[in-house]
Steps between C-alpha positions, in 0.01 A plus 500: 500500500565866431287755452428787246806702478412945437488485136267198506255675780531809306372372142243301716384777666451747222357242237243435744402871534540498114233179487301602753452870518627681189249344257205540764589821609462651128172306405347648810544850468421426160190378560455725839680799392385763770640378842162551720370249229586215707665510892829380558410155608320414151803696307691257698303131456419636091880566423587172609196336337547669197889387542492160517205402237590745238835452450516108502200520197743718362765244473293279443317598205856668352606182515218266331375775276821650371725228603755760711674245696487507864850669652582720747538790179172413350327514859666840613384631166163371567516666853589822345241507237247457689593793743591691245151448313300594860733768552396675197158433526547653866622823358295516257182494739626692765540789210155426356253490821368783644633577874224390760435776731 
């Protein structure tokens, strides 16, 4: 039996940051944009929430809807999209709201 050798560990480890926090970690802010909107703990437990049942409907409805195969390419572009869509909308609010004082 042998174990993971460093390049294996090392695409594990940031694919699961990628899955797991990336995605989550834009939709939040997105939808919380000012940081006293929610304490650290609920940024925490709504990144990962968001993470892992956003993305998967992702693939999953690119895939039956416009029939984008499932691969490794099609789900990293997936995983970008989607941060790249809360991102925007992130930026886009934090310009737009007033400052709370």
């Amino acid at each position: 039996m042998s174990g993971l050798d460093l390049s294996s560990a090392i695409r594990f480890v940031f694919g699961f940051a990628a899955l797991t926090i990336l995605p989550g970690f834009a939709l939040s802010y997105a939808f919380f944009p000012r940081k006293e909107d929610l304490d650290p703990v609920e940024r925490l437990a709504t990144i990962v929430l968001l993470s892992i049942s956003v993305v998967p409907l992702m693939i999953y409805y690119s895939n039956k809807v416009a029939k984008v195969p499932i691969t490794i390419w099609s789900n990293l572009a997936i995983i970008l999209v989607v941060t790249a869509i809360g991102g925007a909308v992130w930026f886009y609010r934090a310009r737009v709201l007033p400052k709370r004082k």
